[in-house]
C-alpha positions in Angstrom: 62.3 33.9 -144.4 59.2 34.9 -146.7 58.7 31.4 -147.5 58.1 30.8 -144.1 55.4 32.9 -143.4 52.1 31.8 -143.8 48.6 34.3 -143.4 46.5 32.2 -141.3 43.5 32.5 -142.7 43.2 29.2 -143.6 43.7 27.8 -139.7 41.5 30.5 -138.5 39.2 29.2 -140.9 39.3 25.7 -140.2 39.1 26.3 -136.4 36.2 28.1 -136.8 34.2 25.3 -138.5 35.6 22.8 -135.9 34.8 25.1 -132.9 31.9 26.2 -134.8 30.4 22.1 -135.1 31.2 21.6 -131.4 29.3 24.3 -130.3 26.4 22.9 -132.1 26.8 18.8 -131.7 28.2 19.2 -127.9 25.1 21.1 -126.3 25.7 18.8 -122.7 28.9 21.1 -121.8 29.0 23.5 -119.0 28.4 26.9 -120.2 32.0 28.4 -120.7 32.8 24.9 -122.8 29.5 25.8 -124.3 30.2 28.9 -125.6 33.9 28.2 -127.9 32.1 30.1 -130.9 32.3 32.9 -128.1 35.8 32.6 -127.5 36.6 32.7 -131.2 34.6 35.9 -131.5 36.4 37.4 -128.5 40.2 36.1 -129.9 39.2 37.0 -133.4 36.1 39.6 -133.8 36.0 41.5 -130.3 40.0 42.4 -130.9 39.6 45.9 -133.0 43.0 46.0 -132.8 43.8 43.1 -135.5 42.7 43.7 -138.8 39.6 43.7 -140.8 37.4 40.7 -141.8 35.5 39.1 -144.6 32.7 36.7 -144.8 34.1 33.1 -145.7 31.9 30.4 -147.5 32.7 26.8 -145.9 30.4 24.9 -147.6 27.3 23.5 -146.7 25.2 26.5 -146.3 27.6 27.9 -143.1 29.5 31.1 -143.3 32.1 32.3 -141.1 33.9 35.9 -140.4 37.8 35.8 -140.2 40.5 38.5 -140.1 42.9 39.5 -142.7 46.6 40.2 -142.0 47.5 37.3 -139.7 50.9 36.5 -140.3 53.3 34.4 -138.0 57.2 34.8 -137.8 59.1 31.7 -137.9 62.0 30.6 -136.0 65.6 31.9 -137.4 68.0 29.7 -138.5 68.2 26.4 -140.5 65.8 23.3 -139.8 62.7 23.2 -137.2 62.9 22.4 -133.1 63.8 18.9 -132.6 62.6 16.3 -131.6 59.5 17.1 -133.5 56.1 16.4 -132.0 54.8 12.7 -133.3 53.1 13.2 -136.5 51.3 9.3 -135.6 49.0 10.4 -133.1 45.5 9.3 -133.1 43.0 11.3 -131.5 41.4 9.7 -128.7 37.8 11.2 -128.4 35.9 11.9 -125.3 32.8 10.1 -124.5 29.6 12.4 -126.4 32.1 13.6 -129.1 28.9 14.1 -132.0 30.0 10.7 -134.7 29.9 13.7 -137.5 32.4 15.4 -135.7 34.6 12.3 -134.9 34.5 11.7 -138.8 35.4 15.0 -139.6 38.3 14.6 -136.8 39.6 11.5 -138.5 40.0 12.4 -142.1 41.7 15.8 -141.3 44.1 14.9 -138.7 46.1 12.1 -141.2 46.2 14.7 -143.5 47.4 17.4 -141.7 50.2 15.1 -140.2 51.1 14.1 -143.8 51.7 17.6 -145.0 53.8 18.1 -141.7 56.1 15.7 -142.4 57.2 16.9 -145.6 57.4 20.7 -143.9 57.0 20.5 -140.3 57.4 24.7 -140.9 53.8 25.0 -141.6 53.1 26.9 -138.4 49.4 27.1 -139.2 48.8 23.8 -139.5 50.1 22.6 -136.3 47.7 25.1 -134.9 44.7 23.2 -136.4 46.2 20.0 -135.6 46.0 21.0 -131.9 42.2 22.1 -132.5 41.4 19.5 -133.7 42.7 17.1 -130.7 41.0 19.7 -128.8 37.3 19.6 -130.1 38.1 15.8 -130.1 38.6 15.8 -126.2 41.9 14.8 -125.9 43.5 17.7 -124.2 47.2 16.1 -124.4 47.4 15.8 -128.4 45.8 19.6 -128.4 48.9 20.3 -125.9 51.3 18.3 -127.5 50.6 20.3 -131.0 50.2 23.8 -129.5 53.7 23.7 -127.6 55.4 22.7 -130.6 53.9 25.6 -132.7 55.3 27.6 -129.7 58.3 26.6 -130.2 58.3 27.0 -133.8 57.0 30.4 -133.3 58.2 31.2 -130.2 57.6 35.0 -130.4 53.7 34.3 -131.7 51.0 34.7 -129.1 48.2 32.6 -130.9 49.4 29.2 -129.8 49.8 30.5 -125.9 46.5 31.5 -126.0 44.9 28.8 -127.2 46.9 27.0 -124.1 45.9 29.0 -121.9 42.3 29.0 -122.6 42.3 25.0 -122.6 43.7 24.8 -119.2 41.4 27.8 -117.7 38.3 26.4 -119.0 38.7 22.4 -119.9 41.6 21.5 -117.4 40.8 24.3 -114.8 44.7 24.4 -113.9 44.2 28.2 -113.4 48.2 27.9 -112.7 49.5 26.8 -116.3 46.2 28.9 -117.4 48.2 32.0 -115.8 51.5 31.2 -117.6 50.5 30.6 -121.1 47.9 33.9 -121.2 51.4 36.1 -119.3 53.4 34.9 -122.2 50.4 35.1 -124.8 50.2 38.8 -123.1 54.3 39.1 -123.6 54.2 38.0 -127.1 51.2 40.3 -128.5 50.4 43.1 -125.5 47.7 45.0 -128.0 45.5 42.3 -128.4 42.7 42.8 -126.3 41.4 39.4 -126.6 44.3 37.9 -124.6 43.2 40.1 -121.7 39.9 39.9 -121.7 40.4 36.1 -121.7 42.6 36.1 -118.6 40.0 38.3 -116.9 37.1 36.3 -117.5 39.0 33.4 -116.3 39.9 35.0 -113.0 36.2 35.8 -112.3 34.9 32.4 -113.7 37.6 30.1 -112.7 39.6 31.5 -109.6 36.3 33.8 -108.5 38.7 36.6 -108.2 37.9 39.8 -109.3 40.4 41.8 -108.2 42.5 40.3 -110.6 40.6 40.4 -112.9 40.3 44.1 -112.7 43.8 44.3 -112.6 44.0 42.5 -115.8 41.4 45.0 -117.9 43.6 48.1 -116.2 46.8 46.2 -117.6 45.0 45.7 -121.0 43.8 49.4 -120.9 47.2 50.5 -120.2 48.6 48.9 -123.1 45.6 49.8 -125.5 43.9 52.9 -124.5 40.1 53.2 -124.8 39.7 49.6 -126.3 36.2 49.3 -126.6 36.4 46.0 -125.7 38.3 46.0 -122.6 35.9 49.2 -121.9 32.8 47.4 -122.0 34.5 44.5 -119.8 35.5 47.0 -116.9 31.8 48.3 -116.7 30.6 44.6 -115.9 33.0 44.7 -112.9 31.6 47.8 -111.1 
């Protein structure tokens, strides 16, 4: 299944620039939906655990850090999950959505949907297809994509997160936001970043921090001393 595997550099990439233009064009947002460049750097930079990164020149004068050695394992077995997810969607965009960002929006989500329907295996690209529906506002497209990359990938943790993080913070369904991060959690237990998500989220959200103790303690069980999860526990006392 080599052929099947795919580094994600290139969708870590390309969420980056997205999350990185919203950050700057979409200044109106509450502060956690404010800070999505911070919630790359905790999935993607705080996580020593992953790998290490290199800069990345995306053109126009902005640079970006991303992680080396992502790699995704597909689903077993002949053909993808059916019924795929529709590969006709338009985005619908959210009132304030920056017009440089909705062009940006437009011209890549065609294109990704055209490549996905001559290999709907390209796990990394419905990834950014769901970011993209995501910086866009519509929160059902973003959902629609990221469950089907689950279920192309249904032992990956990346597209639960995302998930989970959508409906903590945008949707604030703290319910389906507990699901996603547990099986996020199940799928990849050492990355810190999953855990440290699910804690903030109990003490922004829910305004519970017991869990969200709990949380860091199940984190640190699982990866002792993480600097990361460290450094989060000494907020809570």
């Amino acid at each position: 299944m080599n052929s099947q595997k795919r580094n994600l550099g290139i969708g870590i990439v390309a969420l980056l620039l997205l999350i990185g233009l919203y950050f700057v064009f979409d200044t109106s947002k509450e502060k956690k939906e404010n800070t999505a460049l911070e919630d790359v750097q905790a999935t993607q930079a705080l996580s020593a655990d992953t790998a290490s990164t290199t800069i990345v020149d995306l053109g126009g004068g902005i640079t970006t850090t991303v992680p080396k050695g992502y790699t995704v394992e597909m689903v077993k077995g002949s053909g993808v999950p059916q019924p795929i997810a529709s590969l006709t969607r338009v985005a619908v965009f959210a009132p304030g959505v920056d017009p440089r960002v909705k062009t940006l929006i437009e011209t890549k989500v065609p294109e990704l949907q055209a490549v996905l329907k001559k290999d709907p295996t390209k796990f990394d690209y419905w990834i950014d297809l769901g970011t993209y529906f995501k910086v866009a506002g519509d929160y059902a497209g973003a959902k629609l994509y990221w469950d089907y990359a689950g279920k192309l990938a249904p032992t990956d943790y990346i597209s639960y997160g995302n998930l989970a993080n959508m409906y903590a913070y945008y949707l604030k369904d703290m319910v389906n936001a507990e699901k996603y991060y547990n099986q996020a959690i199940k799928n990849g237990p050492t990355q810190s970043y999953l855990y440290i998500q699910l804690a903030e989220s109990y003490r922004d959200v829910s305004k519970d921090i017991v869990k969200a103790r709990a949380v860091v303690e199940k984190g640190l069980q699982a990866i002792p001393n993480n600097p990361a999860l460290l450094e989060l526990k000494n907020t809570f006392n």
